[in-house]
mmCIF file of the N, C-alpha and C atoms, coordinates in Angstrom:
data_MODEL
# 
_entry.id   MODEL 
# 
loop_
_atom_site.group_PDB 
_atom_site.id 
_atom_site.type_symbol 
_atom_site.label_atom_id 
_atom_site.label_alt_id 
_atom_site.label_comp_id 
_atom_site.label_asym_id 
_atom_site.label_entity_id 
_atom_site.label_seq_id 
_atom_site.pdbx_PDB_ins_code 
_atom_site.Cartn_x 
_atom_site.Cartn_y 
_atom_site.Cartn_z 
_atom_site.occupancy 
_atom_site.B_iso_or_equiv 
_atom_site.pdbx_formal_charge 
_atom_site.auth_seq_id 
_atom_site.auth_comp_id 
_atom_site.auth_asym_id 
_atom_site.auth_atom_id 
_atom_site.pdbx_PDB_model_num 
ATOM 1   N N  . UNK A 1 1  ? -14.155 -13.672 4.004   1.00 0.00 ? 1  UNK A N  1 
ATOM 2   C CA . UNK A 1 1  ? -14.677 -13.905 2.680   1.00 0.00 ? 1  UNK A CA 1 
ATOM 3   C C  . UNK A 1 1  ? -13.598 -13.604 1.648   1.00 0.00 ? 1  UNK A C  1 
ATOM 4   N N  . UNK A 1 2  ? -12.888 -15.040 0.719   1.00 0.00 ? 2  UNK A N  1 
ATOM 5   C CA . UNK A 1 2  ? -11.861 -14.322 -0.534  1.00 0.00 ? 2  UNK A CA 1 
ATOM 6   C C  . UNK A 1 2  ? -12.848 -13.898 -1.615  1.00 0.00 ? 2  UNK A C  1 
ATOM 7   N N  . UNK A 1 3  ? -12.658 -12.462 -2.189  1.00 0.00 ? 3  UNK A N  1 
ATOM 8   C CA . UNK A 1 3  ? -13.154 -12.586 -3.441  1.00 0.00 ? 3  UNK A CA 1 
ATOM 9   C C  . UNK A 1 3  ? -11.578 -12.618 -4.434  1.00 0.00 ? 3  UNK A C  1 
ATOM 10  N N  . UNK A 1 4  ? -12.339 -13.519 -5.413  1.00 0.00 ? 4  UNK A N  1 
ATOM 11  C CA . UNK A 1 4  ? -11.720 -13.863 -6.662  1.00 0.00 ? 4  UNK A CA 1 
ATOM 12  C C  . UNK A 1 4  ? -11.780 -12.786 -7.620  1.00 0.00 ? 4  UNK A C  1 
ATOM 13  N N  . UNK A 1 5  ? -10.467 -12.353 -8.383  1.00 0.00 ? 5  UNK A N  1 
ATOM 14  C CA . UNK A 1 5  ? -10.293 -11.438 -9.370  1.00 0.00 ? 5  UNK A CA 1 
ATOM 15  C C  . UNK A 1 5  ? -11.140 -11.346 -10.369 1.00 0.00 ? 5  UNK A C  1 
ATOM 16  N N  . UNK A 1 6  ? -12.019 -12.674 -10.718 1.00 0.00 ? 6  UNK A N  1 
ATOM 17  C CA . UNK A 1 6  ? -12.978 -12.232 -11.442 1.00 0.00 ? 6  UNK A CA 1 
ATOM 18  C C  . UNK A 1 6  ? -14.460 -11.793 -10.752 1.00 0.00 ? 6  UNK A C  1 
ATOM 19  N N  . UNK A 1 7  ? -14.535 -11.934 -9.351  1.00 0.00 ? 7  UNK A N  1 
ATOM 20  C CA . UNK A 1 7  ? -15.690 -11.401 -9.107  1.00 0.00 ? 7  UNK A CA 1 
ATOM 21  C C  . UNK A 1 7  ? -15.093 -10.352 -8.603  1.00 0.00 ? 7  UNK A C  1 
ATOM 22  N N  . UNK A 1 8  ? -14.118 -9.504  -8.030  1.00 0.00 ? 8  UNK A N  1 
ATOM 23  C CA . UNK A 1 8  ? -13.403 -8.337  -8.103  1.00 0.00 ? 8  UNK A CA 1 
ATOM 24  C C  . UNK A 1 8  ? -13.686 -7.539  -9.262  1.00 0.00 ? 8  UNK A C  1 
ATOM 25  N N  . UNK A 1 9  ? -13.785 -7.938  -10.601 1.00 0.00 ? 9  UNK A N  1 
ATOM 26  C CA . UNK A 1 9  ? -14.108 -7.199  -11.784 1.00 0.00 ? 9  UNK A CA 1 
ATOM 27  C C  . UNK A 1 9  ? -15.125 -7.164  -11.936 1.00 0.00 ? 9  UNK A C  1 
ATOM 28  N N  . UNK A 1 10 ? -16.185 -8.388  -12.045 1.00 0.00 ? 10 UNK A N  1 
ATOM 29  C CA . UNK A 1 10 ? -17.780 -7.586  -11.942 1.00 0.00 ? 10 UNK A CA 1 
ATOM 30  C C  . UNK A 1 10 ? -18.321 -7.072  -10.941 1.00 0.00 ? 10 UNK A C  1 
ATOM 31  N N  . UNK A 1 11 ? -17.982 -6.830  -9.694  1.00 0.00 ? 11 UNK A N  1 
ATOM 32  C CA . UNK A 1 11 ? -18.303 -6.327  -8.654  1.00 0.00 ? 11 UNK A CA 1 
ATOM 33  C C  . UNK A 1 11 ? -17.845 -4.392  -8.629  1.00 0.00 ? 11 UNK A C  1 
ATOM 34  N N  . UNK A 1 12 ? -16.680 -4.911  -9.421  1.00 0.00 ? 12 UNK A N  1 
ATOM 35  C CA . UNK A 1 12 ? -15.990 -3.278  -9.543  1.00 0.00 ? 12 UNK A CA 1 
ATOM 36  C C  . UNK A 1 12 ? -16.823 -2.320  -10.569 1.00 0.00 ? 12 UNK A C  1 
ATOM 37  N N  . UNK A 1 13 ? -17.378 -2.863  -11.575 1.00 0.00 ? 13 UNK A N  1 
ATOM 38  C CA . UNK A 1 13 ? -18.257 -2.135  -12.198 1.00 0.00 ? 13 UNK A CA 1 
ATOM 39  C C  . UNK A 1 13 ? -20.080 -1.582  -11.857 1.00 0.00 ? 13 UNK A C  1 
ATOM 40  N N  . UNK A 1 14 ? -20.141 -2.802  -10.557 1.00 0.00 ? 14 UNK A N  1 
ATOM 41  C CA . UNK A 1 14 ? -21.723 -1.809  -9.922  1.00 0.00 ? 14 UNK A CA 1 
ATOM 42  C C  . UNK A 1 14 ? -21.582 -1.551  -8.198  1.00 0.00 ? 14 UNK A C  1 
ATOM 43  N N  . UNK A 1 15 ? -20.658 -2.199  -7.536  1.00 0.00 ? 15 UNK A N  1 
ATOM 44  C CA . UNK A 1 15 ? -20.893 -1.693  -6.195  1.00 0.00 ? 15 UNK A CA 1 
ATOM 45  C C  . UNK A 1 15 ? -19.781 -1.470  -5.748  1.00 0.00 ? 15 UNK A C  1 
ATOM 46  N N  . UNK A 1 16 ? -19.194 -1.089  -4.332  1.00 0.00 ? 16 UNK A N  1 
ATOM 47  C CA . UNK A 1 16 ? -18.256 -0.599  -4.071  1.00 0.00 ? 16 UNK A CA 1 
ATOM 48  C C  . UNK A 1 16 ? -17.929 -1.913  -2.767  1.00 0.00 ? 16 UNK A C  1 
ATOM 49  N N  . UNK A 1 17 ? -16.602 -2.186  -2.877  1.00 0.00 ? 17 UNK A N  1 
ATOM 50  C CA . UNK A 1 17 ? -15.988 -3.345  -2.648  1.00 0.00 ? 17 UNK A CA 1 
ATOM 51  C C  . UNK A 1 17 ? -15.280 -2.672  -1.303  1.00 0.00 ? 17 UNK A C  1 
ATOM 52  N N  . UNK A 1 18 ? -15.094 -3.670  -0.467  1.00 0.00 ? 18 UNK A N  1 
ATOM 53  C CA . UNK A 1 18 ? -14.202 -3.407  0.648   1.00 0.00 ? 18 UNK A CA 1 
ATOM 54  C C  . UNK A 1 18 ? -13.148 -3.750  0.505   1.00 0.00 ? 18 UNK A C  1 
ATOM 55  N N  . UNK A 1 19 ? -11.972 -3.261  0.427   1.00 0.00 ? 19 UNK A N  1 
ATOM 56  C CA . UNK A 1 19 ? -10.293 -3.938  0.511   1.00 0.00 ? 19 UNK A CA 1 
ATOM 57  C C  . UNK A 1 19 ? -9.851  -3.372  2.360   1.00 0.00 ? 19 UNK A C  1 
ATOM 58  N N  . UNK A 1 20 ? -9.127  -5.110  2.625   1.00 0.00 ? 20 UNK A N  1 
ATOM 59  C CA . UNK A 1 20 ? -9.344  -4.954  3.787   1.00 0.00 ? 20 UNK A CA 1 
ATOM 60  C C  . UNK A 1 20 ? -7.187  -4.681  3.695   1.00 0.00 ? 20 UNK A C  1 
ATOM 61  N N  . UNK A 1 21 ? -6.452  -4.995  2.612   1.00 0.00 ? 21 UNK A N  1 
ATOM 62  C CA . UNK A 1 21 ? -5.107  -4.129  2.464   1.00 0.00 ? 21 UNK A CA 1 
ATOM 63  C C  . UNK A 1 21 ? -5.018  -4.397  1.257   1.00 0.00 ? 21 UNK A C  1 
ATOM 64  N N  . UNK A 1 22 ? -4.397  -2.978  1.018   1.00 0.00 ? 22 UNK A N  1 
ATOM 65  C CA . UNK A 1 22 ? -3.299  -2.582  -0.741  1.00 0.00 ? 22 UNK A CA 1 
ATOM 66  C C  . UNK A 1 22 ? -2.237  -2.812  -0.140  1.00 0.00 ? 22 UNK A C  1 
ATOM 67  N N  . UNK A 1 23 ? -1.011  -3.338  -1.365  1.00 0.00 ? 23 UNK A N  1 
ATOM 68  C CA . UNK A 1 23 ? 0.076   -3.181  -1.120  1.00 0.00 ? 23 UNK A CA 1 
ATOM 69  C C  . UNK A 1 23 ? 0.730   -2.975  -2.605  1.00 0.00 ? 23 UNK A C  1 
ATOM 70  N N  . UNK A 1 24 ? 1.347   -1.812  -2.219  1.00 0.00 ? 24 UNK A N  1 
ATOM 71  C CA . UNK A 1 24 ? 1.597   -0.972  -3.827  1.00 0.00 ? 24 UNK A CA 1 
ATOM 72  C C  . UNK A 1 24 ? 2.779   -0.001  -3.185  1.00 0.00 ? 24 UNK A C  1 
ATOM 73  N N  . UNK A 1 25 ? 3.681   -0.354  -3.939  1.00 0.00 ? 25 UNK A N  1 
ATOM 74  C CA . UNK A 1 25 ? 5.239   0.112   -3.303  1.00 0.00 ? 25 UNK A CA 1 
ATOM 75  C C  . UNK A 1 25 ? 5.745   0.992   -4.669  1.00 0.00 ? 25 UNK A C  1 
ATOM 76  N N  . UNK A 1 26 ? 6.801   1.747   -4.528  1.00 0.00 ? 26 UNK A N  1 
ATOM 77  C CA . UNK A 1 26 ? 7.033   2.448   -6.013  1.00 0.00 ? 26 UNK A CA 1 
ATOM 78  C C  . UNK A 1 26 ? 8.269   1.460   -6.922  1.00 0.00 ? 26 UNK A C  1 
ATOM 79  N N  . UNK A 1 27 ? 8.424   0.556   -6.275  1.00 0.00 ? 27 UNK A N  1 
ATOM 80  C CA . UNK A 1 27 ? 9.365   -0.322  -7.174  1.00 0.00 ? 27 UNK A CA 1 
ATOM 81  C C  . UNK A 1 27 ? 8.498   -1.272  -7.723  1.00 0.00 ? 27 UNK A C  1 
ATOM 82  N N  . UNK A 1 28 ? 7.416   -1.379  -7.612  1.00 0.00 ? 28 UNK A N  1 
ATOM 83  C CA . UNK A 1 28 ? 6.392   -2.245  -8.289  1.00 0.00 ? 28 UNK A CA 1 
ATOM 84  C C  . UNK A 1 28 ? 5.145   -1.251  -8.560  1.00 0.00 ? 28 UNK A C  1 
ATOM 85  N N  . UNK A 1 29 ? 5.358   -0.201  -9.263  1.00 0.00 ? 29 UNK A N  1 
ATOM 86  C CA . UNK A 1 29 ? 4.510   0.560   -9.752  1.00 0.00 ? 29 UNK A CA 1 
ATOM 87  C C  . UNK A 1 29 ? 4.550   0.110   -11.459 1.00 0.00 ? 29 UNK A C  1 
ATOM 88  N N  . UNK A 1 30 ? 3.250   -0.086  -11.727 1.00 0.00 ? 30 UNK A N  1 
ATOM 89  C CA . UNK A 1 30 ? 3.550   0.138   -13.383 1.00 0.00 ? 30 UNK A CA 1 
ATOM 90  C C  . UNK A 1 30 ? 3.785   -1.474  -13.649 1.00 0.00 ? 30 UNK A C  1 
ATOM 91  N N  . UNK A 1 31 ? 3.832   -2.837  -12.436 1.00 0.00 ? 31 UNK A N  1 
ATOM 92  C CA . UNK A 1 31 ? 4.291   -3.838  -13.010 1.00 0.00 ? 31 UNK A CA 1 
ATOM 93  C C  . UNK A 1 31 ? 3.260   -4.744  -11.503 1.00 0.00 ? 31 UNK A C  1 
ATOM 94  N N  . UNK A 1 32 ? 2.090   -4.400  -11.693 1.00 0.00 ? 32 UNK A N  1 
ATOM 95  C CA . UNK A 1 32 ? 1.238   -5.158  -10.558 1.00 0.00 ? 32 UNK A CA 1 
ATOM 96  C C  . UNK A 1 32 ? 1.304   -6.504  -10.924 1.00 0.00 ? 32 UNK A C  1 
ATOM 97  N N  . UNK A 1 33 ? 1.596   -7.039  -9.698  1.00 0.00 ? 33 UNK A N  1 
ATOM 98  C CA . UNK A 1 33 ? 1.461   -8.600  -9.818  1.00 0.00 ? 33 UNK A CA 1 
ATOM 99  C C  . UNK A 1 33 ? 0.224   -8.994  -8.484  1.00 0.00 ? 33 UNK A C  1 
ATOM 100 N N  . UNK A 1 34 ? 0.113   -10.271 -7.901  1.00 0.00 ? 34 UNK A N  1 
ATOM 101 C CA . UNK A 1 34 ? -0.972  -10.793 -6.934  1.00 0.00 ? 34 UNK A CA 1 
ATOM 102 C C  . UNK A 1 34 ? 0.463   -11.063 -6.006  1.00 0.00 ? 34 UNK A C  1 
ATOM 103 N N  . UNK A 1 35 ? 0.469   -10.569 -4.977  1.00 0.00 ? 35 UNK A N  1 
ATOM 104 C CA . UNK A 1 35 ? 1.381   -11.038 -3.825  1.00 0.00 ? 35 UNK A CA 1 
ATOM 105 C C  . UNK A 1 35 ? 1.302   -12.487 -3.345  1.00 0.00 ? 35 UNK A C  1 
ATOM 106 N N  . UNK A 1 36 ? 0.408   -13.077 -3.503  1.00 0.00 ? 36 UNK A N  1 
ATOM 107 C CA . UNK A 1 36 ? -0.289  -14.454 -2.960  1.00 0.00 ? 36 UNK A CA 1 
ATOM 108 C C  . UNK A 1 36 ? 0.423   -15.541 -3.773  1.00 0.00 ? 36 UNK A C  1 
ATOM 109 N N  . UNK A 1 37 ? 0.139   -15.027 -5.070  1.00 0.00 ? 37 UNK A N  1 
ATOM 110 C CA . UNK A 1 37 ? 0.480   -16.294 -6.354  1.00 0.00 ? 37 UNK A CA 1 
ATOM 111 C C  . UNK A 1 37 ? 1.515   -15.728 -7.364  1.00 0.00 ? 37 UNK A C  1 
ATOM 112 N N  . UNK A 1 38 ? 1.949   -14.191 -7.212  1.00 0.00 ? 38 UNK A N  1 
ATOM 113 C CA . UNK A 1 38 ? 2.749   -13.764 -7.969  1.00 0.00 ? 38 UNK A CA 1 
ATOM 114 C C  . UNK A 1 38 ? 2.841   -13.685 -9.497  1.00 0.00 ? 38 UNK A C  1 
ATOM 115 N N  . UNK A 1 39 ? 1.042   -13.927 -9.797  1.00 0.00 ? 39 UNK A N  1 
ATOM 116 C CA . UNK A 1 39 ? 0.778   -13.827 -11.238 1.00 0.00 ? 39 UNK A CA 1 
ATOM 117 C C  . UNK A 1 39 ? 0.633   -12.402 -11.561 1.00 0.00 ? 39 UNK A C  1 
ATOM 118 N N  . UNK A 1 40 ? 1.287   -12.072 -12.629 1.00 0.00 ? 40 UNK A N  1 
ATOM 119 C CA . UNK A 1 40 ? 0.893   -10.776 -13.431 1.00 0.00 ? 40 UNK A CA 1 
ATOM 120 C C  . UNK A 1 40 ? -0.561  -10.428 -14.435 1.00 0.00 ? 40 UNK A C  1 
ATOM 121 N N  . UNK A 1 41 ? -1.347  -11.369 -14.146 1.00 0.00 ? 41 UNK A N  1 
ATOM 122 C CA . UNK A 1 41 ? -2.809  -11.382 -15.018 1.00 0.00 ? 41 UNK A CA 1 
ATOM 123 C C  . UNK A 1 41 ? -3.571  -10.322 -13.894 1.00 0.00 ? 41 UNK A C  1 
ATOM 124 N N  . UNK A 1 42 ? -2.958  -9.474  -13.178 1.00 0.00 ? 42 UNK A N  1 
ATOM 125 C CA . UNK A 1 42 ? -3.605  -8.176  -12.261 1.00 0.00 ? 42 UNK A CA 1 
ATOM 126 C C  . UNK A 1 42 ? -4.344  -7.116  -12.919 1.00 0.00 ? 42 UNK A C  1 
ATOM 127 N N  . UNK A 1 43 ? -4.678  -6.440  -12.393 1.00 0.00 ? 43 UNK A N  1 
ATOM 128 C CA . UNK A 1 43 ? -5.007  -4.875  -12.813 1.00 0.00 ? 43 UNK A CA 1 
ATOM 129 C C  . UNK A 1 43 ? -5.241  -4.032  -11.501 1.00 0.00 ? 43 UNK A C  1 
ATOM 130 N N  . UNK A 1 44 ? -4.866  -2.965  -11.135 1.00 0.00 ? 44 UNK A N  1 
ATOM 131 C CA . UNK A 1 44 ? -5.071  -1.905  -10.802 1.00 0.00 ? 44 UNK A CA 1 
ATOM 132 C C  . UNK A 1 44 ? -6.372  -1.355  -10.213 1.00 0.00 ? 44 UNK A C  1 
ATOM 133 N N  . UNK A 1 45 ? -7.117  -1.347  -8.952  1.00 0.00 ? 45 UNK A N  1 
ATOM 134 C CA . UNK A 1 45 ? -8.171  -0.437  -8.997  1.00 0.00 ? 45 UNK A CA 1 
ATOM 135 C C  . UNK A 1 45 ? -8.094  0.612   -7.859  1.00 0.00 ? 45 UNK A C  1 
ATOM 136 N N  . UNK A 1 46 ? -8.529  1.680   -8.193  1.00 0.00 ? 46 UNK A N  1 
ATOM 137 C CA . UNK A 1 46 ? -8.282  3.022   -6.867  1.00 0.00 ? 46 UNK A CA 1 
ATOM 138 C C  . UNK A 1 46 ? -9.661  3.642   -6.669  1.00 0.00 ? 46 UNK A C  1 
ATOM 139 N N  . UNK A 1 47 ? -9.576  3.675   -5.599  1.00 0.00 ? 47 UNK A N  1 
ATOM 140 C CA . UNK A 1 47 ? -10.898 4.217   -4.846  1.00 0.00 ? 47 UNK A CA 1 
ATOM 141 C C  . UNK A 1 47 ? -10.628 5.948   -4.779  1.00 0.00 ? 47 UNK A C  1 
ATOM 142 N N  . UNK A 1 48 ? -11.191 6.298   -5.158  1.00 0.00 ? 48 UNK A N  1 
ATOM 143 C CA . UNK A 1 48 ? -12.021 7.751   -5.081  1.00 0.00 ? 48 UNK A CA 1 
ATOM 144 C C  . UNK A 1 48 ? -13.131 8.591   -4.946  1.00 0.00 ? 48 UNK A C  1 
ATOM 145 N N  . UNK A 1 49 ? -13.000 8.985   -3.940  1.00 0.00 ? 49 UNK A N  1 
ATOM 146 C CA . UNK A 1 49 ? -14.592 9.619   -3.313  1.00 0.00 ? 49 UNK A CA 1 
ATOM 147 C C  . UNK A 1 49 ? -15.010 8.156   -3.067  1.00 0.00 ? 49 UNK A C  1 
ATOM 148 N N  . UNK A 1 50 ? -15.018 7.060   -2.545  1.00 0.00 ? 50 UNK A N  1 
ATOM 149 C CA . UNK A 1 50 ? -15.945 6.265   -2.398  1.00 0.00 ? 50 UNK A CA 1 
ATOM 150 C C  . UNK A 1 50 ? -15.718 5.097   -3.430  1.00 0.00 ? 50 UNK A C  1 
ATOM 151 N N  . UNK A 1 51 ? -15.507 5.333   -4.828  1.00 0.00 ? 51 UNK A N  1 
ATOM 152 C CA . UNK A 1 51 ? -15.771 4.748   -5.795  1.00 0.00 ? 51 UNK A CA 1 
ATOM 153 C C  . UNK A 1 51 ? -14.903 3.880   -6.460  1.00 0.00 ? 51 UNK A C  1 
ATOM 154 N N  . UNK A 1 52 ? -14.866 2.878   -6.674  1.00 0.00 ? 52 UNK A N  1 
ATOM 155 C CA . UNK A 1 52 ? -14.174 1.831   -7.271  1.00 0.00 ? 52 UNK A CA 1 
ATOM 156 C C  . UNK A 1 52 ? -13.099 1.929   -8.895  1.00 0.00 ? 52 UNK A C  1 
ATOM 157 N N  . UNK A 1 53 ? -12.353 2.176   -9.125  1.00 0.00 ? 53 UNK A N  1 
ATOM 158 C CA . UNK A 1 53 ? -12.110 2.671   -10.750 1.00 0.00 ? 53 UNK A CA 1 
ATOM 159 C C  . UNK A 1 53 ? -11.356 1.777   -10.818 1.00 0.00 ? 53 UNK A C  1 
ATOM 160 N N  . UNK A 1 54 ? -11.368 1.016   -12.252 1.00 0.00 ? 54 UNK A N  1 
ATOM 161 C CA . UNK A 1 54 ? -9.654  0.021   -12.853 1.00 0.00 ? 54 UNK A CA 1 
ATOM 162 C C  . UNK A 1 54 ? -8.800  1.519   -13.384 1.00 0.00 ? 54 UNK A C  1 
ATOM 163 N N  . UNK A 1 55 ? -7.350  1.615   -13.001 1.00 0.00 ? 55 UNK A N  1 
ATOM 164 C CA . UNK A 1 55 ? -6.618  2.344   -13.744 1.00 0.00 ? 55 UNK A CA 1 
ATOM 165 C C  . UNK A 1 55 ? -6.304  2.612   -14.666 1.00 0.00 ? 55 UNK A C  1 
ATOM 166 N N  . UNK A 1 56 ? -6.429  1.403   -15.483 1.00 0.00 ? 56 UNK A N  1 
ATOM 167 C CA . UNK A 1 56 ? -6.067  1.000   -16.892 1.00 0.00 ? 56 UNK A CA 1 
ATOM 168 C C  . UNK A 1 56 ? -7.221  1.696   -17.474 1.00 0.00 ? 56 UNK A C  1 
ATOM 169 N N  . UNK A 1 57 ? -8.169  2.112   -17.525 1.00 0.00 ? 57 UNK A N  1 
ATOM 170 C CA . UNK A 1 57 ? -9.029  2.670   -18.220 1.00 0.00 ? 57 UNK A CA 1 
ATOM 171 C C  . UNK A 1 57 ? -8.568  4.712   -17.762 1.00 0.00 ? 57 UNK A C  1 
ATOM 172 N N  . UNK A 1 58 ? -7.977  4.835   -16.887 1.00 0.00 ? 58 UNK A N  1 
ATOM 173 C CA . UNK A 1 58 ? -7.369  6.470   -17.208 1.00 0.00 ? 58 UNK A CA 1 
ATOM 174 C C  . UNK A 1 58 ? -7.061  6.673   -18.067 1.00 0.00 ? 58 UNK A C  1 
ATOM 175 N N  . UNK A 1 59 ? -7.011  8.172   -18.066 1.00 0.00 ? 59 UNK A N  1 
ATOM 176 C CA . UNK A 1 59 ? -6.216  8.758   -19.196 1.00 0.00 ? 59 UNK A CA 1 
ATOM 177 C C  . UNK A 1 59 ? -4.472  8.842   -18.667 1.00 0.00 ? 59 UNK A C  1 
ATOM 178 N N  . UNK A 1 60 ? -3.698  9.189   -19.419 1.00 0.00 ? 60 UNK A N  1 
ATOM 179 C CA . UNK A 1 60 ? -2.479  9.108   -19.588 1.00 0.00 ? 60 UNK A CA 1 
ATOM 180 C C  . UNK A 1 60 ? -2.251  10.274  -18.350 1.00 0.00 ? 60 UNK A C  1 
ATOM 181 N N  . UNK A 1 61 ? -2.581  11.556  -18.157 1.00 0.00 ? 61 UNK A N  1 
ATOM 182 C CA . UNK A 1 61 ? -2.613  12.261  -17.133 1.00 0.00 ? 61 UNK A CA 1 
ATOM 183 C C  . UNK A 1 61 ? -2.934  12.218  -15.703 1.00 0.00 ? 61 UNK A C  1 
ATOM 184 N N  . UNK A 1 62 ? -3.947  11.151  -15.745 1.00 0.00 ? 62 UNK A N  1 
ATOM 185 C CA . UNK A 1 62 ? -4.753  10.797  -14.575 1.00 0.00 ? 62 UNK A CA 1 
ATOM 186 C C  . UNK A 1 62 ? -3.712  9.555   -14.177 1.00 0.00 ? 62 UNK A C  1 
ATOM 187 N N  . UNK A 1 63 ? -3.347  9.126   -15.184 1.00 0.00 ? 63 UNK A N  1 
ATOM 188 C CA . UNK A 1 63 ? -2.284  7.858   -14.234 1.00 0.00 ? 63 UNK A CA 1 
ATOM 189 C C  . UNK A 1 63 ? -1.281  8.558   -14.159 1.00 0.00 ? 63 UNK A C  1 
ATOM 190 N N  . UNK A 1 64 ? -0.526  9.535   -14.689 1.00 0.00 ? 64 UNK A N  1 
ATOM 191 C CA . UNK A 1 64 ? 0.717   9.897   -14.314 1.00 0.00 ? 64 UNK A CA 1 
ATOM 192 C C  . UNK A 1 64 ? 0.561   11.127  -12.776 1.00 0.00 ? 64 UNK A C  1 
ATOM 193 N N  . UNK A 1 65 ? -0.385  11.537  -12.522 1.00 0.00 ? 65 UNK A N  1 
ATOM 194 C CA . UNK A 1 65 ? -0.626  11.909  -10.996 1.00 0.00 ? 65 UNK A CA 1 
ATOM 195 C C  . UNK A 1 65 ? -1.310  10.972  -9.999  1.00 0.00 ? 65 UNK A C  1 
ATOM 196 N N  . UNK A 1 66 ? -1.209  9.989   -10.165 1.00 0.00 ? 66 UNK A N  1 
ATOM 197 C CA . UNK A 1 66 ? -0.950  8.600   -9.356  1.00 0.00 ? 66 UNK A CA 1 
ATOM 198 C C  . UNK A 1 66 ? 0.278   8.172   -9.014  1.00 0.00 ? 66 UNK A C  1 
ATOM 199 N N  . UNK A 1 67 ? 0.842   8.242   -10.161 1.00 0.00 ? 67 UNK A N  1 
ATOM 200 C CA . UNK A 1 67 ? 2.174   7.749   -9.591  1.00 0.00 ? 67 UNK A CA 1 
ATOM 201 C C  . UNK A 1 67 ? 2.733   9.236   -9.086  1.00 0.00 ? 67 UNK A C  1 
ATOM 202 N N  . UNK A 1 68 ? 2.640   10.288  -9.265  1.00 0.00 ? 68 UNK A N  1 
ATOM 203 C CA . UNK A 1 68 ? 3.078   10.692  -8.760  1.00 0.00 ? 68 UNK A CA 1 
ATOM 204 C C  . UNK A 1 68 ? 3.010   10.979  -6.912  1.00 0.00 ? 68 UNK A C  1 
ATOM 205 N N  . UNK A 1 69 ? 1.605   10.805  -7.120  1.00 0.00 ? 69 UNK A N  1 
ATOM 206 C CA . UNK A 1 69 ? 0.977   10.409  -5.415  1.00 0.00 ? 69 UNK A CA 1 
ATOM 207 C C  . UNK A 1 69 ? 1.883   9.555   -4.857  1.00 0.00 ? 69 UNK A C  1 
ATOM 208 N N  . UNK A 1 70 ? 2.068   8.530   -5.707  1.00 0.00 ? 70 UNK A N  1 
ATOM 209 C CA . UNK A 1 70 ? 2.862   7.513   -4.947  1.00 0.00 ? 70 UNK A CA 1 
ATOM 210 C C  . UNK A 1 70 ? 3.944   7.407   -4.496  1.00 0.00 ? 70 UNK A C  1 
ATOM 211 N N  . UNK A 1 71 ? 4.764   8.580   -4.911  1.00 0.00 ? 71 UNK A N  1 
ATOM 212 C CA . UNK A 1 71 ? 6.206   8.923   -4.525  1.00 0.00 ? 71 UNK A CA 1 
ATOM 213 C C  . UNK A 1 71 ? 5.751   10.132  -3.885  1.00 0.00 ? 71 UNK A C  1 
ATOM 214 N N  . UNK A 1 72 ? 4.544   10.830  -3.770  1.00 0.00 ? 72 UNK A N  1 
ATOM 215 C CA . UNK A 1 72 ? 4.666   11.805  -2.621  1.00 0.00 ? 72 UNK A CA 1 
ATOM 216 C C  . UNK A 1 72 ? 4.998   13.202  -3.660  1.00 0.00 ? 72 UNK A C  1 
ATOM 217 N N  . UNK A 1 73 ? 4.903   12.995  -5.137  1.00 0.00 ? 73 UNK A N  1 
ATOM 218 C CA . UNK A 1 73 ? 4.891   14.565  -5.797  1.00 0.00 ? 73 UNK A CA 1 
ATOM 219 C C  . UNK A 1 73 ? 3.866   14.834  -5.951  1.00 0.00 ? 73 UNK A C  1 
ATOM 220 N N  . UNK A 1 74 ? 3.899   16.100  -5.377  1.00 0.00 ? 74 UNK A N  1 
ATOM 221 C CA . UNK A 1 74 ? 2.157   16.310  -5.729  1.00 0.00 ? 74 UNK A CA 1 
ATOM 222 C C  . UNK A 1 74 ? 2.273   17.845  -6.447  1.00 0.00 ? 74 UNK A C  1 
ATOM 223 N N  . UNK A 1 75 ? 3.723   18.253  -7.049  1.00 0.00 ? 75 UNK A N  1 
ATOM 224 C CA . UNK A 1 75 ? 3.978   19.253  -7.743  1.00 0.00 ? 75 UNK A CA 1 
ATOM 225 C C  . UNK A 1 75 ? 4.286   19.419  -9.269  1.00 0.00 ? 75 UNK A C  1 
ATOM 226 N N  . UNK A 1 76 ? 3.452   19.804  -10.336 1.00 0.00 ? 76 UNK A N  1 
ATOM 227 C CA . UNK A 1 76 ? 3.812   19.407  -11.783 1.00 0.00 ? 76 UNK A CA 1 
ATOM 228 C C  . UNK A 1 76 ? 5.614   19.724  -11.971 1.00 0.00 ? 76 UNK A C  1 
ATOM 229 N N  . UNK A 1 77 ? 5.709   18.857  -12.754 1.00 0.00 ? 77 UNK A N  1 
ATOM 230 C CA . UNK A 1 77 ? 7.265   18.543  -12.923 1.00 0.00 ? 77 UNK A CA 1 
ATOM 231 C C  . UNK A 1 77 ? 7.062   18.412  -14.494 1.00 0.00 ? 77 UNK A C  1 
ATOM 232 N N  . UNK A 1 78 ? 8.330   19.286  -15.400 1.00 0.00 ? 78 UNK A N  1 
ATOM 233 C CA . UNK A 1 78 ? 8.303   18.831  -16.745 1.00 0.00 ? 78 UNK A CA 1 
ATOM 234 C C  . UNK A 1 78 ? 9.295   18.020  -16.998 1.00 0.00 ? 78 UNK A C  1 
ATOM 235 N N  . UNK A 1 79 ? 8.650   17.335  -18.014 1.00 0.00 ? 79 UNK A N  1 
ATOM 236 C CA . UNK A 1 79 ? 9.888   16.054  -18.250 1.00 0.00 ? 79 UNK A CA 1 
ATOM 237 C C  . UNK A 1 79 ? 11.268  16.357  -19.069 1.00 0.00 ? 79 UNK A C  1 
# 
């Protein structure tokens, strides 16, 4: 079954979606594109506890310990 990015978005706001692979590397952090078609009209969503979230709606803190997940810091660092 493909779902389409726009039923990806109303689906993301009441039920919880199966992704059958992510692919999210740290040289393409911060600049999501669609691997398929290589359009940048993307967004971001991360599962937690179960639950579906767009990133883009974090706060500035909550995305910057994402990326830090993503390189594997999981220790506060000042800039």
């Amino acid at each position: 079954m493909k779902i389409s990015h726009i039923d990806l978005k109303k689906k993301a706001k009441t039920s919880k979606i199966p992704i059958e692979k992510t692919e999210d590397t740290s040289d393409n952090f911060g600049k999501p594109y669609c691997p398929k078609c290589d359009s940048q009209n993307v967004y971001g969503i991360s599962r937690v506890v179960g639950y579906f979230s767009v990133i883009n709606n974090w706060n500035r803190s909550k995305q910057a310990e994402l990326k830090r997940r993503q390189k594997g810091k999981y220790w506060y660092e000042e800039d």
